[in-house]
ZANU-333975 format. One record per atom (N, C-alpha, C): residue in three letters; atom name; z, y, x. Coordinates in steps of 0.02 Angstrom, whole numbers, plus 50000, padded with zeros to 5 digits. Each point is the difference from the previous one (the first is absolute). Layout:
<nodes>
{node "ALA" "CA" {Z Y X}} ...
</nodes>
This chain:
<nodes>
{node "UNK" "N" {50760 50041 49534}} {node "UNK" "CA" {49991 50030 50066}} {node "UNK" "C" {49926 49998 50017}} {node "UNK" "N" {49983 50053 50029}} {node "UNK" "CA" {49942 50015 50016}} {node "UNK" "C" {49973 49951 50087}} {node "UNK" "N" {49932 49970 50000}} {node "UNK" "CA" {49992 49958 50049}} {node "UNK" "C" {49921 50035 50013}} {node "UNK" "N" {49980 50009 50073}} {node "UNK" "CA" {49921 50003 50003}} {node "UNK" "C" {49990 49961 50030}} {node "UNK" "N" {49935 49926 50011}} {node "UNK" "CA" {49990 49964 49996}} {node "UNK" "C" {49958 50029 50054}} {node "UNK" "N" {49981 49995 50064}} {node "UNK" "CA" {49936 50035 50055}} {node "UNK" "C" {49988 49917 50005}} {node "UNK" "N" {49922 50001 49996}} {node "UNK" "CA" {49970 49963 50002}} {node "UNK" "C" {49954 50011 50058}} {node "UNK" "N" {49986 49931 50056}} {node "UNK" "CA" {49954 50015 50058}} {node "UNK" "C" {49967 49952 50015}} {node "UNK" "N" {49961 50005 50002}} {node "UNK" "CA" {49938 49959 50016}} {node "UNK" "C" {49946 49998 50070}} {node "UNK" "N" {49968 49962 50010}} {node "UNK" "CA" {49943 50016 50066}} {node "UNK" "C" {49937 50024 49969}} {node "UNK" "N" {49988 50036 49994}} {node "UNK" "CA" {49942 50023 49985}} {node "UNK" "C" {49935 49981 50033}} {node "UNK" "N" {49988 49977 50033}} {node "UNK" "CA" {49951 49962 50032}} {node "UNK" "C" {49988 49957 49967}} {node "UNK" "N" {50066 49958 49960}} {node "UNK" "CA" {49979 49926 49975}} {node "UNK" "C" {49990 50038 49952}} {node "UNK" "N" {50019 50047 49952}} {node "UNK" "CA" {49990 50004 49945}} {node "UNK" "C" {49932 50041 49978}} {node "UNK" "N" {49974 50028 50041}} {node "UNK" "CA" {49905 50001 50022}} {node "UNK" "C" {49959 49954 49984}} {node "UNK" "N" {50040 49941 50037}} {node "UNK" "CA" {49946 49927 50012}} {node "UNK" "C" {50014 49964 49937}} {node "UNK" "N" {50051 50013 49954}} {node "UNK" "CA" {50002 49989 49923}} {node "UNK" "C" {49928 50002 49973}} {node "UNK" "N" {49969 49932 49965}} {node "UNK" "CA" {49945 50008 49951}} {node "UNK" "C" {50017 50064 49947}} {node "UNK" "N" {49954 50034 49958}} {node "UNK" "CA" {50024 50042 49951}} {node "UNK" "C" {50015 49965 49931}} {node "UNK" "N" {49978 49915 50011}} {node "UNK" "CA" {50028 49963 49942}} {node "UNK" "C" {50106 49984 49998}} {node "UNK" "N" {50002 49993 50078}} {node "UNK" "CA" {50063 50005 50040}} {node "UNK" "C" {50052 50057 49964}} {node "UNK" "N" {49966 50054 50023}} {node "UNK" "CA" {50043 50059 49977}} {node "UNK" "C" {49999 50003 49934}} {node "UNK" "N" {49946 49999 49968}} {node "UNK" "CA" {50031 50004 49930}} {node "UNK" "C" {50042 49971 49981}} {node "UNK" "N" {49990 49935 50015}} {node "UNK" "CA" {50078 49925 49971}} {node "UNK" "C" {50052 50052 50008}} {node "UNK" "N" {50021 50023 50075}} {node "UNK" "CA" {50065 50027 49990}} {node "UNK" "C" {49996 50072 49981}} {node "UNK" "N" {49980 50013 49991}} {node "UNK" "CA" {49991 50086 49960}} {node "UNK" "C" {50029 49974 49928}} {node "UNK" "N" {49979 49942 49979}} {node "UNK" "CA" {50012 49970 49927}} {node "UNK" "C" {50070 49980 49995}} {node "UNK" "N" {50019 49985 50072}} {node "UNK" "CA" {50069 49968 50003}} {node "UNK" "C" {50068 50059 50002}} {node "UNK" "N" {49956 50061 50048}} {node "UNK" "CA" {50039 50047 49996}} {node "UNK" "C" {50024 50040 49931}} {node "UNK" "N" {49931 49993 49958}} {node "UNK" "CA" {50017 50032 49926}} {node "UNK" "C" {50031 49967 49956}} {node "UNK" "N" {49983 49932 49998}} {node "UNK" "CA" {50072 49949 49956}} {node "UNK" "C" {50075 50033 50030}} {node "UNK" "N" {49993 49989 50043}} {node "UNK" "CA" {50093 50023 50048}} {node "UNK" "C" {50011 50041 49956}} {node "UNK" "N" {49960 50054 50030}} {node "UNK" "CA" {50027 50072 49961}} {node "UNK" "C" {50003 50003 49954}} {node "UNK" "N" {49941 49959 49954}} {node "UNK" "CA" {50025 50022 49920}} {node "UNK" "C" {50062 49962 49982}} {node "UNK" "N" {49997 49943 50032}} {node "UNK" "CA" {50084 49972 50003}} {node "UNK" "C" {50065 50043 49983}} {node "UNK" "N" {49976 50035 50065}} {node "UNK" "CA" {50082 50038 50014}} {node "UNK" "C" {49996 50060 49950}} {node "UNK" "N" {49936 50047 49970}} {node "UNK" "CA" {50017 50039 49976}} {node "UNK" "C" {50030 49976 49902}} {node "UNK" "N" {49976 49915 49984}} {node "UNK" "CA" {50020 49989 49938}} {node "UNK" "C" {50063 49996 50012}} {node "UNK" "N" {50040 49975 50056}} {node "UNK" "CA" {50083 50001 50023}} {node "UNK" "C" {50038 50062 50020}} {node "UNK" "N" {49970 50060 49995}} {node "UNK" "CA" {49987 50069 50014}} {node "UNK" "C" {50045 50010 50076}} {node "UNK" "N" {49961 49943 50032}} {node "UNK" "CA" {50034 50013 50090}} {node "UNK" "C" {49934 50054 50036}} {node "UNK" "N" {49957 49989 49981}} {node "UNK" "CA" {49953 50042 50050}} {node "UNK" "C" {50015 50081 49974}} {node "UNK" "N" {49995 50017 50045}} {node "UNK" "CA" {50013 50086 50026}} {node "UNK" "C" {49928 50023 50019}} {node "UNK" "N" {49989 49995 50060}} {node "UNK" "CA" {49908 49996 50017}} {node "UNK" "C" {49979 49955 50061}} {node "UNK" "N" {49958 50032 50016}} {node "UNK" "CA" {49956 49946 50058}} {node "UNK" "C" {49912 50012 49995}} {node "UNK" "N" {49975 49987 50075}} {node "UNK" "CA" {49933 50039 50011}} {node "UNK" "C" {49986 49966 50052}} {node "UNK" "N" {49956 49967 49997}} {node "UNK" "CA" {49945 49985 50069}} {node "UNK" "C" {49980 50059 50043}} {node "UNK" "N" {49990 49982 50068}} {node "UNK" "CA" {50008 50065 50052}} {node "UNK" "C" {49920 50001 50031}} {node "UNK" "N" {49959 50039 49994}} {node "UNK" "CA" {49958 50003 50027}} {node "UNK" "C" {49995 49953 50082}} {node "UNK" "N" {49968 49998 50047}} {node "UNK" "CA" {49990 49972 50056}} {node "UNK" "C" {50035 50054 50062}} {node "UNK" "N" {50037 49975 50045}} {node "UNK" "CA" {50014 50030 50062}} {node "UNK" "C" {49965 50048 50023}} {node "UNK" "N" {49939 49973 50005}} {node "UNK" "CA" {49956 50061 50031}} {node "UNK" "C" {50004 50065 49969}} {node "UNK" "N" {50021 50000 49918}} {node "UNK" "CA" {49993 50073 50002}} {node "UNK" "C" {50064 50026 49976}} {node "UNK" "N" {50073 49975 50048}} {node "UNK" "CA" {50047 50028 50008}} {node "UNK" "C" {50001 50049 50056}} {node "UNK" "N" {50047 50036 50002}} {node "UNK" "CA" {50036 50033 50053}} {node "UNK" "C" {50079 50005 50004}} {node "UNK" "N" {50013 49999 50063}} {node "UNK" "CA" {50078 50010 50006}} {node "UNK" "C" {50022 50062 50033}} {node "UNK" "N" {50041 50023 49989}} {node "UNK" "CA" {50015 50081 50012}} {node "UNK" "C" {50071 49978 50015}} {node "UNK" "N" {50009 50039 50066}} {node "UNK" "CA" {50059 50030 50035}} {node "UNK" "C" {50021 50068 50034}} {node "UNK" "N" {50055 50016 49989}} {node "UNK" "CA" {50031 50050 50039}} {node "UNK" "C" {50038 50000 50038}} {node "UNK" "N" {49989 50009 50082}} {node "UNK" "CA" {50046 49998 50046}} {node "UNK" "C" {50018 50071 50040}} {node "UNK" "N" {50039 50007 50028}} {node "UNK" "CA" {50032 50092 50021}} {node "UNK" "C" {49934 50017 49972}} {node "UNK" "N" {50015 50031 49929}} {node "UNK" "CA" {49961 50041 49949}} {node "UNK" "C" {49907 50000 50039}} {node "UNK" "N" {49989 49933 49997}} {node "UNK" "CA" {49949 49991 50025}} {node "UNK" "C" {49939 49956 49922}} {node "UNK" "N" {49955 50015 49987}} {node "UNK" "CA" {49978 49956 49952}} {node "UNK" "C" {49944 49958 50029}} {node "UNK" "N" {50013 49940 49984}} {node "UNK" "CA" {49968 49932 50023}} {node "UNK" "C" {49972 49966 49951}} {node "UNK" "N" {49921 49996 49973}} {node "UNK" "CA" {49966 49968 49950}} {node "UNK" "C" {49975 49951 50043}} {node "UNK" "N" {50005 49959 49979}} {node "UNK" "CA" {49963 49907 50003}} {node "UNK" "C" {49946 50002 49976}} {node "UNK" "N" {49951 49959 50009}} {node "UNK" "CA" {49953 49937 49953}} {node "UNK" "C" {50028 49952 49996}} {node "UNK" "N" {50014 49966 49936}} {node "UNK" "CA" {50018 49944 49980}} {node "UNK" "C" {50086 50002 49986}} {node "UNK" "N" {50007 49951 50003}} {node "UNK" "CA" {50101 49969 49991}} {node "UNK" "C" {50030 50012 50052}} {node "UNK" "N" {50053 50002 50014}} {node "UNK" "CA" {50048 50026 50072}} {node "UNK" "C" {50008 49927 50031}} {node "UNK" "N" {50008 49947 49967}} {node "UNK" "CA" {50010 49939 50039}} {node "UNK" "C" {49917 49954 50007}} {node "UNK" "N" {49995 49981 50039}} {node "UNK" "CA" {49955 49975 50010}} {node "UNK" "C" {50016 49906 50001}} {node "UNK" "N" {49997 49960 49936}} {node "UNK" "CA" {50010 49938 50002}} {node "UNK" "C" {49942 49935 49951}} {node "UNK" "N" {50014 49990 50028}} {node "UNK" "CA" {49962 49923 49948}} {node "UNK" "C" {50002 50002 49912}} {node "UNK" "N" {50057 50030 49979}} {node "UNK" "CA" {50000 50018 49928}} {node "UNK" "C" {49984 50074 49985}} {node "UNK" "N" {49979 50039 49950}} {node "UNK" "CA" {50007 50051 49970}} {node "UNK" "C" {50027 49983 49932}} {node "UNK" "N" {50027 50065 49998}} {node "UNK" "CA" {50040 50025 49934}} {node "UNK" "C" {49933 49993 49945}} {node "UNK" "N" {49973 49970 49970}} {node "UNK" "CA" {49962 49992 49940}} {node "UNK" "C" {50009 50039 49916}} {node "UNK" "N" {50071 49988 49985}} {node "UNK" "CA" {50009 50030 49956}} {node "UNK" "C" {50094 49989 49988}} {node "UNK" "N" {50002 50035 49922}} {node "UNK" "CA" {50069 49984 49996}} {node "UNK" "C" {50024 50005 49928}} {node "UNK" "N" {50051 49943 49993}} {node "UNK" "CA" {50019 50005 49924}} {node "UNK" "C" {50070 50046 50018}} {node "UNK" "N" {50004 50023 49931}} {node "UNK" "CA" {50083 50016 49995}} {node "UNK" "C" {50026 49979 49920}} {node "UNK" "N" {50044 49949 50014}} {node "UNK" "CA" {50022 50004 49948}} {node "UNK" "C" {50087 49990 49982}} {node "UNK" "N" {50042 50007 49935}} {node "UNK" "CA" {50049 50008 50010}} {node "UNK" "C" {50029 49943 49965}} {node "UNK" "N" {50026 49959 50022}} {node "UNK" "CA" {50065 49933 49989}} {node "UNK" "C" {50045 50013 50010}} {node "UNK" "N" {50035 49940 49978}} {node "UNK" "CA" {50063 50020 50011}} {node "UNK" "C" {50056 49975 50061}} {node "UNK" "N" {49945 49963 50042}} {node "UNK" "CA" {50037 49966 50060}} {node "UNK" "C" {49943 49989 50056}} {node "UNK" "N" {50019 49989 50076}} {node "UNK" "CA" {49949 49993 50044}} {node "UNK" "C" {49976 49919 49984}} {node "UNK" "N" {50047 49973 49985}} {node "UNK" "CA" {49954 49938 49972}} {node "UNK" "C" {49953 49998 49949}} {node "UNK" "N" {50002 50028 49933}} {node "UNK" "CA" {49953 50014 49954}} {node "UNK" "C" {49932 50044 50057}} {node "UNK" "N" {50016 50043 50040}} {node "UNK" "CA" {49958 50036 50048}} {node "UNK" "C" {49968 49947 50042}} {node "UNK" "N" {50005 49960 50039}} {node "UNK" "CA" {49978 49945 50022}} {node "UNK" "C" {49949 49956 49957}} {node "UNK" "N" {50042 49973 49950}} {node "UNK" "CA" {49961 49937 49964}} {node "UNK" "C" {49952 50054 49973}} {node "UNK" "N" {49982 50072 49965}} {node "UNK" "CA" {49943 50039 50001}} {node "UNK" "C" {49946 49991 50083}} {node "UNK" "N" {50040 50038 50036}} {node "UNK" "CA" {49959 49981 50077}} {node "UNK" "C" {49949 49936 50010}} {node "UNK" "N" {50050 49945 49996}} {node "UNK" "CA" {49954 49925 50001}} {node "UNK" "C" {49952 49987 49958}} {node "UNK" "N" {49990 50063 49924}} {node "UNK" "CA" {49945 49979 49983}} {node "UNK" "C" {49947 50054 50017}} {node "UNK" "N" {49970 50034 50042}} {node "UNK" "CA" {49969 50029 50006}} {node "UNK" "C" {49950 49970 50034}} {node "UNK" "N" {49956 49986 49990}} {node "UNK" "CA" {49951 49979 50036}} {node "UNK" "C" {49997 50014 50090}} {node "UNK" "N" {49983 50037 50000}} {node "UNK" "CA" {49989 50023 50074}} {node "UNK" "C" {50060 49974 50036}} {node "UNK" "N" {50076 49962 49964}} {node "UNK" "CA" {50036 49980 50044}} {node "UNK" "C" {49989 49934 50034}} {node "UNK" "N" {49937 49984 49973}} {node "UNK" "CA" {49995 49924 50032}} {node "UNK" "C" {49962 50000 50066}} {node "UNK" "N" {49959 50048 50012}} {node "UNK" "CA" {49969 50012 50066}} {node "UNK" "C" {50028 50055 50060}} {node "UNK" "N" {50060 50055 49925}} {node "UNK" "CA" {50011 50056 50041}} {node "UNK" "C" {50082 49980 50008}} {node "UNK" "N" {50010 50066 49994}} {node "UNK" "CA" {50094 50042 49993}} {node "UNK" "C" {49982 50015 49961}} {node "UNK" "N" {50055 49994 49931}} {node "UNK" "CA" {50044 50059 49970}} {node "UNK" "C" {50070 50030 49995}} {node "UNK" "N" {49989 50048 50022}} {node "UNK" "CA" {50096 50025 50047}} {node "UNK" "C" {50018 50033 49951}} {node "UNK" "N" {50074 49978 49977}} {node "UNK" "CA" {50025 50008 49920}} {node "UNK" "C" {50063 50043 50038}} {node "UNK" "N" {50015 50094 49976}} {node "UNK" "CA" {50045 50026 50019}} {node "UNK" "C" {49995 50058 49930}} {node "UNK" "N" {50069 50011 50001}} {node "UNK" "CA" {50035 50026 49924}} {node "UNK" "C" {49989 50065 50034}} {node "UNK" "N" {50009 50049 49934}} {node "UNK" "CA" {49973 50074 50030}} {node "UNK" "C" {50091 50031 49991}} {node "UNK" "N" {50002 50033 50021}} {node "UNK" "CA" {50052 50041 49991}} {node "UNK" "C" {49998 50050 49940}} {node "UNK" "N" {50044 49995 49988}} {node "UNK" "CA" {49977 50023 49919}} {node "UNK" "C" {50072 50055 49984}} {node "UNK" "N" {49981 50066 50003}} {node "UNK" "CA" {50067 50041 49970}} {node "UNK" "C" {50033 49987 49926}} {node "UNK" "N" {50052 50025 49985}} {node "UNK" "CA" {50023 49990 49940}} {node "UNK" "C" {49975 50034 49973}} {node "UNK" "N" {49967 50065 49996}} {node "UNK" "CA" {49951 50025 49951}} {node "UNK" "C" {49957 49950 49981}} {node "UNK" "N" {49945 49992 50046}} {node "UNK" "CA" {49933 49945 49987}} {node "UNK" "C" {50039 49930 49938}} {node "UNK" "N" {50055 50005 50047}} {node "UNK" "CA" {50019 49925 49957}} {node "UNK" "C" {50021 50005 49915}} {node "UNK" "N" {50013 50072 50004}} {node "UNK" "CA" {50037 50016 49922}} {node "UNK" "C" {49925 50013 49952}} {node "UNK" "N" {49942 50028 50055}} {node "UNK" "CA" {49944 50008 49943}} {node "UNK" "C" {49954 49977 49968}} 
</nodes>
């Protein structure tokens, strides 16, 4: 079963990160992954550029509404995200807990919906 892993963080703290800081876990993030892809669980996953140069887009009575930035405005941002596929939300979890960024951030572990096509191919 397919799981995406949204990973969130404060970005503020992760600014005030030395660049000796970030590398450690940049290093930590690429062990994981190469982890999961020798167990062939990883699917993909991508670090997200910074808030600032999102936008959020809505449509209300056929009205179009562009943002600067994320639609919620909170203490975490969405940072990045794994997806990968196990075979239980627990295997999905004990992945989650090792992600680095879960020790300062969130990582919110939710299964994708997946048709029986996708699943047969």
């Amino acid at each position: 079963m397919k799981y995406i892993l949204l990973i969130y963080h404060n970005e503020h703290q992760w600014n005030e990160l030395s660049e000796s800081e970030r590398q450690k876990m940049y290093a930590e993030y690429r062990t994981l992954r190469e982890q999961l892809i020798s167990r062939k669980q990883w699917v993909d996953g991508s670090q997200l550029q910074h808030t600032d140069t999102a936008n959020s887009v809505q449509i209300r009575d056929d009205k179009e509404i562009v943002i600067d930035g994320p639609f919620a405005e909170t203490h975490e941002q969405l940072g990045g995200f794994f997806l990968i596929d196990v075979n239980d939300i627990n295997e999905a979890i004990a992945v989650a807990k090792r992600i680095p960024s879960a020790r300062k951030g969130t990582v919110e572990v939710r299964p994708l919906v997946e048709t029986i096509a996708q699943a047969n191919a």
